[in-house]
C-alpha angles and dihedrals in degrees: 000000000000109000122218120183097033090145087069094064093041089057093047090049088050091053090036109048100178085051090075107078094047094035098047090049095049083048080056103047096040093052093060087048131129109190113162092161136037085240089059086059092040081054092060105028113036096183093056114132122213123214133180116286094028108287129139142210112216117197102220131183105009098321081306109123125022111222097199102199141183111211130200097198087174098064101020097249118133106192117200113236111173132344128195154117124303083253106057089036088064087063099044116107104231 
């Protein structure tokens, strides 16, 4: 998958030090990525949550940190919506 929004992890990682080392495996994984359904994603990442207009929720890091993405299967591209702690994602308005 092409990744957009990348800059958004990297600052998160700077501010939350313990979040490197889960966050940049999942980068990695999803990068080499081909999902072309949300099935594909569910197969590799049981706790994903799917939301409306393709988007998904990845559980990363323990249930730590919540990657809120928007993903074009169709053309390969994974855009980076939101990033955070458990904590702040339980007061986002998705």
């Amino acid at each position: 998958m092409t990744i957009a929004g990348r800059q958004l992890i990297e600052k998160f990682m700077r501010k939350h030090a313990n979040s490197r080392p889960s966050l940049s495996a999942w980068l990695d994984d999803a990068e080499t990525a081909d999902w072309k359904t949300p099935q594909d994603i569910k197969d590799r990442y049981r706790s994903a949550d799917f939301l409306s207009g393709n988007r998904v929720v990845f559980d990363i890091g323990g249930n730590n940190y919540r990657v809120v993405v928007l993903i074009r299967y169709l053309n390969g591209i994974l855009l980076i919506q939101q990033i955070g702690t458990h904590a702040e994602y339980s007061k986002w308005k998705l």
